[in-house]
N, C-alpha and C positions, 0 to 999 in steps of 0.2 A: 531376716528379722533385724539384724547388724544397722544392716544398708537402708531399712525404711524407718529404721530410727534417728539413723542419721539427717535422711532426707527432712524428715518432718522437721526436726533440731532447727535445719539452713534454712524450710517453710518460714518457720517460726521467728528466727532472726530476721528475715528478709521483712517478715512483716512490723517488726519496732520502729519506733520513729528513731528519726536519724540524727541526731545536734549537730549542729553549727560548730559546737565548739566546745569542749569541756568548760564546768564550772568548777573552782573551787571554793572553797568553804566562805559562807556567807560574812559579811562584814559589816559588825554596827557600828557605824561613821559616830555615833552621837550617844557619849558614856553618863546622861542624863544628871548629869552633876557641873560640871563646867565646863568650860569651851575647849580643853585640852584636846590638840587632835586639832586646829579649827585655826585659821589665820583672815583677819577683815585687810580690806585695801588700806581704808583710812581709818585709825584707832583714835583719830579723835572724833570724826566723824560714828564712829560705831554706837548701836544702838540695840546690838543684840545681848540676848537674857535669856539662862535658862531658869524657867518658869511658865506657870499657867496661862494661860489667857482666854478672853473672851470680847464677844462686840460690846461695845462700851453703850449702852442700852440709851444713855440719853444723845450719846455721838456715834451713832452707826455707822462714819465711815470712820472706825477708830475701835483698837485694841484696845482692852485694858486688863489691867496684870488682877489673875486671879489665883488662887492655892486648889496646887492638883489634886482635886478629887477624886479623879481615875486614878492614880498613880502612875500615869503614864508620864515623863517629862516633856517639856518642849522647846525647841529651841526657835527663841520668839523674836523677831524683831517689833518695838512697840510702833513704832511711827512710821513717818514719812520722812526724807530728808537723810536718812543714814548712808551706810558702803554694804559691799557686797562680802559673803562671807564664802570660804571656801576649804576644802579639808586639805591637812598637810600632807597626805596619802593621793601619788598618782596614779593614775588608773588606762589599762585600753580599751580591746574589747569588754564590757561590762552589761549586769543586770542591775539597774538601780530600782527601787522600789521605796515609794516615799509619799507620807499623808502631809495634808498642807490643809491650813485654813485662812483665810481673808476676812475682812470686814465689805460691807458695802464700797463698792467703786475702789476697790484696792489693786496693783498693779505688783508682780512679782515676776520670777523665772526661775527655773531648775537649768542648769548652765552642764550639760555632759563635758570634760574634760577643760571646763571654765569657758566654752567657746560657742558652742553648739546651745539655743535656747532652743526650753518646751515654756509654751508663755503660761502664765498665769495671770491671769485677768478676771475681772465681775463678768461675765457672758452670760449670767442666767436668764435664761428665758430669752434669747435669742432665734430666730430661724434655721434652720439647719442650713437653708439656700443663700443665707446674707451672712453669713461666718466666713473670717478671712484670715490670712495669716499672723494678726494680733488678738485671736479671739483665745478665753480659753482652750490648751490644747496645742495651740498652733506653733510652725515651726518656722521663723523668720525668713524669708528670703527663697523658702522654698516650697512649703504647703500648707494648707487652711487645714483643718481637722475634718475628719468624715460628718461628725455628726454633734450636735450639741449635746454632750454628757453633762455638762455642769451643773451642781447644786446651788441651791440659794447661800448667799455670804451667811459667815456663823457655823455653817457645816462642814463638818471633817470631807476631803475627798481626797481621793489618792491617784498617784503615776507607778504604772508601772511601763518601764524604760528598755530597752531592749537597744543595744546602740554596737557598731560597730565602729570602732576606729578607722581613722585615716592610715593609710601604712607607706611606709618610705623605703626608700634604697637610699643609704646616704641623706645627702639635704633633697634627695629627688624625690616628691610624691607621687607615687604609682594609681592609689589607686583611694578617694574619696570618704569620710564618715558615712554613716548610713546608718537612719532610726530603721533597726528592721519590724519593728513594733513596736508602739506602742498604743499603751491601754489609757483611761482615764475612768473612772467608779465601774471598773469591768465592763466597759464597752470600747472597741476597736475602732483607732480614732487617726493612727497611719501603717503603712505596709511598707516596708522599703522604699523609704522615702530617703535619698541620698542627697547629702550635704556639700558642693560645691565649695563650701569656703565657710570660716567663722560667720554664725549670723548677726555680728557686729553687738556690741556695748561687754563684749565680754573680757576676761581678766589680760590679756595680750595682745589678740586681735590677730596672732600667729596661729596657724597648725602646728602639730608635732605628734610623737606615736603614744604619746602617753600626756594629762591633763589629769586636774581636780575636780569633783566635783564642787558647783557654786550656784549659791541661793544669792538668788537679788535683793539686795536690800535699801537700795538707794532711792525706791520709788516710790513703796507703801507699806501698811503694816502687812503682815503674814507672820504664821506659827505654824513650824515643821514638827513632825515626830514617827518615830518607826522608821526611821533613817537604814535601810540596807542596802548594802550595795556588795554585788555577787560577779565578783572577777570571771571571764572566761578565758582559760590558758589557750 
């Protein structure tokens, strides 16, 4: 009775999924009060605000600062024209998880380790067959998005980021990043999709075994919130 209770135990085991990698405990990049935590390229250039916002109803391609009525905060870039903003906390393997919204024909990126873009773009209503590597979703340099997820501008939509690091010996890199998934409003949009090199405009234009995360800010308006990001040891 010993031995087939054992047996069934190692069944049992055998059958749990397996991780990639331990997570530790989750981390909110964004303490909905100020920017503490948070460094822009250009501070005179800088245009971020935490606070409300909304499409600017008579300027659709345009934010405009509004008082949060959800209570949720946001950390909002208003315009067009500003710097990239990025957290002072580096990161490797990682689980990022993060809502974003645009205005009509607005341009942004979620930056893994400040290097690595998932774009952010107007795509709605696009074809799934004519989506390309600048479409919502997409990942520069290396692949278009499976499928068009995007919502119409004005609406909350969310990433979630599944990302491996680049890994080194010394200055030598062994062995590539790699999105192992990612999500876009819970539809499956890449699969180990592996990163060859920075996909350009991002905070260095180097690799290395640890980076920031960085929101785009230099292109268009967007408003993040629900900022996590879940380390894997």
């Amino acid at each position: 009775m010993f031995r087939s209770c054992l047996s069934l135990t190692a069944f049992a085991l055998a059958l749990m999924p397996i991780s990639s990698a331990a997570e530790e405990a989750p981390k909110q990049a964004f303490n909905g009060k100020n920017l503490d935590g948070w460094k822009v390229k250009d501070e005179k250039k800088s245009k971020w605000k935490v606070c409300g916002a909304v499409v600017n109803p008579d300027k659709p391609g345009e934010l405009a600062e509004a008082p949060l009525t959800t209570g949720t905060p946001y950390l909002t870039n208003l315009s067009s024209g500003g710097t990239d903003i990025f957290t002072e906390a580096k990161f490797g393997d990682v689980l990022v998880e993060v809502e974003f919204m645009y205005p009509k024909g607005s341009n942004s990126g979620v930056y893994l380790m400040g290097e690595y873009e998932v774009q952010i773009i107007d795509s709605f209503g696009k074809p799934d067959d004519k989506l390309g590597q600048g479409d919502l979703g997409g990942i520069y340099h290396n692949a278009a998005p499976k499928k068009n997820a995007a919502k119409k501008p004005g609406e909350w939509q969310k990433f979630v980021i599944e990302f491996q690091a680049p890994k080194f010996e010394g200055d030598k890199k062994i062995s590539n990043a790699k999105f192992l998934k990612v999500t876009l409003n819970d539809e499956v949009i890449h699969e180990n999709v592996e990163a060859k090199g920075s996909t350009g405009g991002g905070l260095t234009g180097k690799e290395a075994a640890t980076g920031p995360l960085m929101f785009q800010g230099d292109h268009g308006p967007v408003a993040f919130r629900n900022i996590k990001i879940t380390p894997k040891k």
